[in-house]
C-alpha positions in Angstrom: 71.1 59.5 15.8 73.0 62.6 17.3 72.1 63.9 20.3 73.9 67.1 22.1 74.6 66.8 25.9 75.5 69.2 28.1 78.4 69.9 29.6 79.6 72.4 32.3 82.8 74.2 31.9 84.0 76.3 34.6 85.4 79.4 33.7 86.2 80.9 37.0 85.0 80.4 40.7 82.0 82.7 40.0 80.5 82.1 36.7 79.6 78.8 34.5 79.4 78.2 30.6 77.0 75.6 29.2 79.0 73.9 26.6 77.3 71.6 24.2 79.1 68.1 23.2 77.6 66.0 20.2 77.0 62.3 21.2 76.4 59.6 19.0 73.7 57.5 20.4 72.1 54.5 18.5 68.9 53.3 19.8 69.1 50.3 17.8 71.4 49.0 20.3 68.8 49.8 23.3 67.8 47.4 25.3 64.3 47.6 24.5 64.5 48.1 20.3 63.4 44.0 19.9 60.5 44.9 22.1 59.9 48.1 20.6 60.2 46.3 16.9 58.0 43.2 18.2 55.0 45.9 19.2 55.3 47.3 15.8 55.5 44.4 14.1 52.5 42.9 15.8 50.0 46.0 15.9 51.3 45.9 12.1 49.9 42.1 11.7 46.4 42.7 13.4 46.0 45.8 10.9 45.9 48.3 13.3 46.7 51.3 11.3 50.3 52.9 11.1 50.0 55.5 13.6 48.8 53.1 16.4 51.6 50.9 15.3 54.0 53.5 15.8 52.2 54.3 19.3 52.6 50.5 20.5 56.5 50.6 19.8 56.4 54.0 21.8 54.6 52.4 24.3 57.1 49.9 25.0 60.1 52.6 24.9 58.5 55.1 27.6 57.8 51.5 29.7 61.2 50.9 29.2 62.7 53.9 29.8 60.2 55.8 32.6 63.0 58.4 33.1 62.8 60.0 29.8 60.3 62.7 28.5 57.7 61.3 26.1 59.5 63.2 23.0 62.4 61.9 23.3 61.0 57.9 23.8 58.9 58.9 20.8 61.8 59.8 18.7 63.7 56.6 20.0 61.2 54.8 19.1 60.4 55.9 15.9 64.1 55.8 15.3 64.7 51.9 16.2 61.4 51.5 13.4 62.2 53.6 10.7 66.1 52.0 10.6 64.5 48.5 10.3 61.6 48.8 8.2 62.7 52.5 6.0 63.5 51.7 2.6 65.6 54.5 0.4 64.8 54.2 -3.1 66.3 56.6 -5.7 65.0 56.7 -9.6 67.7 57.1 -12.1 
C-alpha cells in the first residue's frame, strides 16, 4: 500500500512548502495483521456476515493502533484481509 507523508521543506526563513514523499508501507507486516486476520477468520467461522467480519478485523487494528483515525485503521485493516484471502482470477 502507498501512502504520501508529508514533508516540510524550507524555502527561506519566512515561508514553508509542503512537499509530498511516497512511502511504501505494508500492513501485512504490522504488528497486529495475525490479530487482525484471527478476528476475521473467526467472525468468518461463526457465520457472522462479511461486513461484521471485516468490522471485527477493524476492531482489533483501531485497538491496536489508538493513535490513528478510524479510516485509515479501516483501510489497514481491510488491506492485511484482502492480501490473504483476495483471489485474482482472469478468464482466457
Amino acid at each position: 500500500m502507498i501512502r504520501r507523508l508529508p514533508m516540510l521543506v524550507m524555502e527561506n526563513h519566512d515561508e514553508r512548502q509542503m512537499v509530498w514523499r511516497v512511502s511504501k508501507i505494508d500492513p501485512t507486516t504490522n504488528v497486529a495483521a495475525s490479530a487482525v486476520l484471527g478476528a476475521f477468520e473467526a467472525a468468518r467461522r461463526s457465520g457472522r456476515p462479511s461486513v461484521e467480519c471485516y468490522r471485527a478485523g477493524v476492531a482489533v487494528w483501531r485497538r491496536e493502533h489508538p493513535d490513528q483515525s478510524a479510516e485509515y485503521a479501516a483501510k489497514q485493516a481491510v488491506a492485511v484481509i484482502l492480501a490473504a484471502h483476495a483471489k485474482i482470477r482472469i478468464d482466457e
